[in-house]
LUMMI-414078 format. One record per residue (C-alpha): residue in one letter; x, y negated, z. Coordinates in steps of 0.1 Angstrom, whole numbers, padded with zeros to 4 digits, always signed. Layout:
% LUMMI-414078
aXYZ
...
% end
This chain:
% LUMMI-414078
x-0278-0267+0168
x-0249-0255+0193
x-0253-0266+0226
x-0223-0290+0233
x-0223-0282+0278
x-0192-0262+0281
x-0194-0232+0297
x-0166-0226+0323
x-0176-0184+0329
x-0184-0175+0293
x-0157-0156+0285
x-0160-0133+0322
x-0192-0118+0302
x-0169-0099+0280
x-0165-0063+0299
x-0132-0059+0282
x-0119-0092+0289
x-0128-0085+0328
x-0107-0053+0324
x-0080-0068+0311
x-0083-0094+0337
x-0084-0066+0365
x-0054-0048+0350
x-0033-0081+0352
x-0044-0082+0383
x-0030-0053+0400
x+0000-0056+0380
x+0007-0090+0390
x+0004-0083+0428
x+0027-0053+0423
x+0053-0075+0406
x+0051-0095+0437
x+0052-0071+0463
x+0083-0057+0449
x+0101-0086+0442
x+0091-0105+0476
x+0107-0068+0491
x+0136-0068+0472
x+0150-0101+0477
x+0144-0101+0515
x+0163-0067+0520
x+0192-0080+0498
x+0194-0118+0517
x+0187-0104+0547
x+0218-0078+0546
x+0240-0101+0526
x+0232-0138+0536
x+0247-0142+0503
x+0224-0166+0479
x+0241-0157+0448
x+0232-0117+0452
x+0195-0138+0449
x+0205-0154+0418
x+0216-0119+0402
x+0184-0103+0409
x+0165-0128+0381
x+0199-0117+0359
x+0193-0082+0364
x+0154-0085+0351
x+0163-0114+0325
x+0190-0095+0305
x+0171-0065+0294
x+0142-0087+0290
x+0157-0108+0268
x+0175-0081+0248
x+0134-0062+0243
x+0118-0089+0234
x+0123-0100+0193
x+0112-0054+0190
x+0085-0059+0215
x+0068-0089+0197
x+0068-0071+0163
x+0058-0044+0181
x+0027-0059+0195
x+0018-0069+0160
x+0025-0035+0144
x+0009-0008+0171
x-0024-0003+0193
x-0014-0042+0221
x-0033-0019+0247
x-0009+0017+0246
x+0023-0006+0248
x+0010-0025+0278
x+0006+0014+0296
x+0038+0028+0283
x+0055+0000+0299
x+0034-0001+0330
x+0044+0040+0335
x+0080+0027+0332
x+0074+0003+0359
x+0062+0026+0378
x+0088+0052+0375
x+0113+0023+0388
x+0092+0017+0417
x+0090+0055+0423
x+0128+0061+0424
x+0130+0026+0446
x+0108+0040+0468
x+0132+0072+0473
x+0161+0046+0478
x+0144+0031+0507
x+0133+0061+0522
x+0170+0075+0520
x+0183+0044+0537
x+0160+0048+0559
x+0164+0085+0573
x+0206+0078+0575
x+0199+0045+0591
x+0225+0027+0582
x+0229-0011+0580
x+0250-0011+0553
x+0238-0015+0516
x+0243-0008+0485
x+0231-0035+0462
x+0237-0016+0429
x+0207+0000+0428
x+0185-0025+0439
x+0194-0044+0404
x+0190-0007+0389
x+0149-0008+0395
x+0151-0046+0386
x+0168-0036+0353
x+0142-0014+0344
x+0115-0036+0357
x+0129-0065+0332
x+0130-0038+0303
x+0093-0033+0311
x+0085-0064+0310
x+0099-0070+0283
x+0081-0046+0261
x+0054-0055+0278
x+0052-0092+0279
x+0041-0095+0239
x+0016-0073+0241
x-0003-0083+0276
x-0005-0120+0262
x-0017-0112+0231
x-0042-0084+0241
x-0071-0103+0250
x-0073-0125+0215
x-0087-0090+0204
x-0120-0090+0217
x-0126-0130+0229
x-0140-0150+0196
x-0112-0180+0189
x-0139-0205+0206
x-0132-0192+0242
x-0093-0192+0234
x-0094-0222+0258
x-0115-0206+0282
x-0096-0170+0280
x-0060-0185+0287
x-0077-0204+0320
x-0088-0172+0330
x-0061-0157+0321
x-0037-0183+0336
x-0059-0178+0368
x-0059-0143+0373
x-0022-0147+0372
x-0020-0171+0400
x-0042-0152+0421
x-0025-0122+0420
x+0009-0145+0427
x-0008-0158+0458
x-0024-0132+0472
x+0012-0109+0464
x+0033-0124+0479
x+0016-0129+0511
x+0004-0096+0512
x+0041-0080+0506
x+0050-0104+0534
x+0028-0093+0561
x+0033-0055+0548
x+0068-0058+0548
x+0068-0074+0583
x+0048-0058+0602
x+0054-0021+0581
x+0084-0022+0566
x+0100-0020+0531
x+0085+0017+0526
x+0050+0007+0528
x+0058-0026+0509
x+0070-0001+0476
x+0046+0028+0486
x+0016-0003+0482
x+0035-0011+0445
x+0030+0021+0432
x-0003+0024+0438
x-0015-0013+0425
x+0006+0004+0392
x-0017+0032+0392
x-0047+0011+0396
x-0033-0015+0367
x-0031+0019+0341
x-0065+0030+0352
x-0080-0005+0344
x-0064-0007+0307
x-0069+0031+0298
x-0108+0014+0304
x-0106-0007+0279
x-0128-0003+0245
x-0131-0029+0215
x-0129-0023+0179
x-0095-0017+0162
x-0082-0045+0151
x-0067-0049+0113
x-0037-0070+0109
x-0021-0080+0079
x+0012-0076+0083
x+0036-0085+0054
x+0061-0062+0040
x+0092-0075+0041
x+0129-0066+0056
x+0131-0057+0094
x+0151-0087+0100
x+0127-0110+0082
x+0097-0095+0105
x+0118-0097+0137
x+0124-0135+0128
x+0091-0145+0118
x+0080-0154+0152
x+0112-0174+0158
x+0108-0194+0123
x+0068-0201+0129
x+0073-0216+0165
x+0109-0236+0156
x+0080-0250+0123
x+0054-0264+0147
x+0070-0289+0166
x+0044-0298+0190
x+0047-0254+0197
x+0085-0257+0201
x+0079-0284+0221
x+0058-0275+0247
x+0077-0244+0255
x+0110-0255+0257
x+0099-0283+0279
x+0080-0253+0299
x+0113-0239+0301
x+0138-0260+0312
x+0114-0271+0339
x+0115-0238+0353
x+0148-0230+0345
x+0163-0262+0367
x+0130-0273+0388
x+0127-0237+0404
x+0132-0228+0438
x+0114-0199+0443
x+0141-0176+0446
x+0160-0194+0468
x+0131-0187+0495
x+0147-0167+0516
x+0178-0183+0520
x+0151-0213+0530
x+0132-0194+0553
x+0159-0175+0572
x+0185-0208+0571
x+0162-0240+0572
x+0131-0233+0585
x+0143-0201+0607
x+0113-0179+0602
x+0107-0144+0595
x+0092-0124+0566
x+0057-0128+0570
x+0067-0170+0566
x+0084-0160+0532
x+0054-0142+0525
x+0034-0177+0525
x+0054-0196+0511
x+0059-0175+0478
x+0023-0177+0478
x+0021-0215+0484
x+0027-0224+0449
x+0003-0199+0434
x-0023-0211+0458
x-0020-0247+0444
x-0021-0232+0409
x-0055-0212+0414
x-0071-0242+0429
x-0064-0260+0399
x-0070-0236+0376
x-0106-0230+0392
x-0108-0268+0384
x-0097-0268+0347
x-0123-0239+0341
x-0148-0268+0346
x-0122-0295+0336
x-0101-0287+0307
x-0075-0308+0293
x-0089-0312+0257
x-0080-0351+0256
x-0047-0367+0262
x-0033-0331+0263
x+0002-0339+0259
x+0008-0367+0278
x-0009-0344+0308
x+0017-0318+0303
x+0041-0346+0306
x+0028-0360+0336
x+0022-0324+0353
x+0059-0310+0347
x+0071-0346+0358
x+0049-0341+0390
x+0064-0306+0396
x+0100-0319+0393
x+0089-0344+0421
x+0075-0321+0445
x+0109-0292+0442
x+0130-0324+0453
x+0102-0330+0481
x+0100-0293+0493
x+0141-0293+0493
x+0145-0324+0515
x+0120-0311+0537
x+0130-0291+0575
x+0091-0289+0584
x+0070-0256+0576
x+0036-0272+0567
x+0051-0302+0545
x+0073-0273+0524
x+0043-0254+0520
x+0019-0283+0506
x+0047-0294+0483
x+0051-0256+0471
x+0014-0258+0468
x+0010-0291+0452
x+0041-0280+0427
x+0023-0248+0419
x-0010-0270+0411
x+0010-0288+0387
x+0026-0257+0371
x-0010-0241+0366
x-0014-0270+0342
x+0012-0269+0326
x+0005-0228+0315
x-0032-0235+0304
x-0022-0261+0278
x+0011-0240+0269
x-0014-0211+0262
x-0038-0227+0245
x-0015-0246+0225
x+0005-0211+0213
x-0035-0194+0209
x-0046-0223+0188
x-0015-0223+0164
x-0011-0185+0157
x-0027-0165+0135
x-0037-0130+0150
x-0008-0110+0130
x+0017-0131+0144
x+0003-0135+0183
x+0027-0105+0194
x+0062-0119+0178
x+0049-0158+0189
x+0042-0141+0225
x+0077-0130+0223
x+0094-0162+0216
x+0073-0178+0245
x+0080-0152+0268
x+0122-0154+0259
x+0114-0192+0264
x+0093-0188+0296
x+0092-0157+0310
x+0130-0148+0309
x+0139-0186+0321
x+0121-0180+0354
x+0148-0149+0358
x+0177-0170+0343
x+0168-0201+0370
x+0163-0173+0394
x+0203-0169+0390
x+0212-0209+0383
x+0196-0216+0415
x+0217-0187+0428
x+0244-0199+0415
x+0240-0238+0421
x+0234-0228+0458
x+0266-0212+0461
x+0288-0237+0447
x+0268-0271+0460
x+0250-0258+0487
x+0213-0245+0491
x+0200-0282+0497
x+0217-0306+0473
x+0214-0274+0444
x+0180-0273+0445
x+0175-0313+0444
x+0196-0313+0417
x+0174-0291+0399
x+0141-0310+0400
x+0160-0343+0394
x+0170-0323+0359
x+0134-0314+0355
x+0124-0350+0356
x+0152-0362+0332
x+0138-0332+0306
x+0104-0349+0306
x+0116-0380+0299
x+0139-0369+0272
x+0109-0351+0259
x+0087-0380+0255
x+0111-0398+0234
x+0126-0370+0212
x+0088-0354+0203
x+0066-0379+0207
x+0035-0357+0184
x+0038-0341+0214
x+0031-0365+0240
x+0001-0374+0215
x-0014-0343+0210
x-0049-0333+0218
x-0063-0299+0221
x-0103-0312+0212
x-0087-0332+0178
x-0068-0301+0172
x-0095-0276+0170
x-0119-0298+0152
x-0092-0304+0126
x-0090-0264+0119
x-0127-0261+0117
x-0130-0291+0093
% end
């Protein structure tokens, strides 16, 4: 008879899933770093929030435009050689940003040239978007399905560490050493994240893959989410949230205008949110939301839309970071029960094209709010846009409720005892 105590580290004593979570790792912190950089050196020669907002456009076009090839690519070649092609692009981008900066540098000028800033975000959003597919779906290939719950925690939590530890780490680098140092330290977390999945070993996976027309396979993961309504669901929910509700990339503008503090303050703040997210996330790995699952992604995203309002009416540092935090705590829960809601529902030879629909849905609409918030700021001002946006958040969640109520009654434990009955 199996034991019924849940088991919170199971899945950490799979050596490949620990690679995979070190690879994520260094490749989330790197992310950071460069994007933390970026957007300083751009607000900080422009003043201009809009040239913020174009930065998420410059990494959500190309991501966009990769990722229906890069989800049937997932499902068609080896999830763990896609993930370190795309990494070596990313660091190639990082490489000739690093030349940028060190050309600036040695003319010292104070002008800039934004152009190719957006370049190296281009080519970032292009990696990512062959990338993004193939990093989510990776690890179903050597967890069994019973520690899906558990492996998108840890996943979930990996990520968020990274994210907090990132972006205060850029800050202090880039305050204290500059923008060289802060893209010298990307490359090598790159490095580090290729050396971690080359280290990777399970047994080939075999997926059945039906033949059928190109178009019909680049579809497929399109049709099977828009036929699961509680799937469709969650993720549009996920993304209009972040779409409107964030603020993220309006931190600079925050920091230098509002609160009137330097880098290493932006450095904290982007890593407020992520801070509240790992503490949670640490507390769902004991706690997870199998009951009442939906109406707790309700309640969280609702929760999120109230603390972006909080964190924009607020003019003190500590209160803006514990709403950050407290917004990012709510996020985190959001992402475990999106995750193990897309894990649950997908069979293994569609995880890659199903990984590509959530990460157009999720992944891109962080870039696209990244400009909306831009853009809102510019036109309504950096205040009002931003409260504007979390109000919107909270109107989604409500609209939600009503419109797809299996989804405010679903359950994760009902779910997975009905698929093994």
């Amino acid at each position: 008879m199996k034991s019924s105590i849940h088991d919170p580290y199971a899945v950490l004593r799979i050596q490949s899933f620990r690679l995979y979570l070190l690879g994520r790792l260094f490749l989330t912190l790197a992310f950071q770093i460069q994007e933390i950089a970026i957007g300083w050196i751009l607000y900080a020669k422009t003043g201009n929030p809009l040239v913020l907002g174009f930065t998420g456009l410059a990494v959500a076009i190309p991501y966009i435009i990769t990722s229906m090839f890069s989800g049937l690519i997932a499902d068609t070649k080896n999830r763990k050689y896609v993930v370190i092609y795309a990494v070596l692009l990313m660091l190639s981008s990082s490489i000739a940003l690093l030349f940028k900066l060190y050309i600036d540098s040695a003319i010292h000028t104070n002008t800039i040239d934004i152009l190719p800033y957006y370049i190296v975000l281009f080519f970032v959003g292009l990696a990512r978007g062959f990338m993004g597919p193939s990093l989510q779906a990776l690890w179903a290939d050597f967890i069994p399905k019973e520690l899906f719950p558990n492996g998108a925690t840890w996943s979930a939590n990996t990520f968020n560490f990274g994210a907090v530890a990132g972006p205060a780490l850029g800050g202090v680098v880039l305050g204290f050493y500059g923008a060289n140092a802060a893209a010298i330290l990307t490359c090598l977390l790159l490095i580090s994240s290729i050396i971690a999945f080359l280290r990777l070993k399970y047994k080939k996976v075999i997926r059945d893959i039906k033949k059928e027309p190109l178009k019909d396979k680049l579809l497929a993961g399109l049709r099977f989410v828009f036929s699961h309504q509680i799937l469709v669901g969650a993720m549009a929910l996920d993304m209009f949230a972040v779409m409107f509700g964030g603020a993220i990339a309006l931190l600079p503008a925050f920091v230098k205008d509002v609160l009137l503090m330097g880098p290493e303050a932006l450095g904290i703040l982007r890593a407020a949110p992520f801070i509240g997210s790992l503490l949670m996330g640490i507390y769902l790995a004991h706690h997870p939301p199998l009951k009442n699952t939906g109406k707790i992604l309700l309640i969280s995203i609702a929760g999120f839309g109230l603390c972006i309002i909080g964190f924009a009416m607020s003019t003190n540092y500590l209160l803006s970071l514990l709403l950050l935090a407290a917004s990012g705590s709510f996020d985190n829960v959001s992402m475990v029960i999106r995750g193990s809601i897309a894990q649950l529902f997908t069979p293994d030879e569609m995880r890659g094209r199903v990984s590509a629909v959530n990460g157009v849905f999720i992944g891109s609409s962080n870039e696209i709010g990244a400009f909306e918030s831009g853009l809102a700021a510019s036109l309504m001002g950096l205040i009002p846009s931003v409260i504007f946006g979390g109000s919107i958040t909270i109107i989604i969640v409500l609209c939600t409720a009503i419109f797809i109520p299996a989804l405010a009654t679903f359950s994760i434990r009902t779910s997975m005892h009905n698929n093994q009955t």
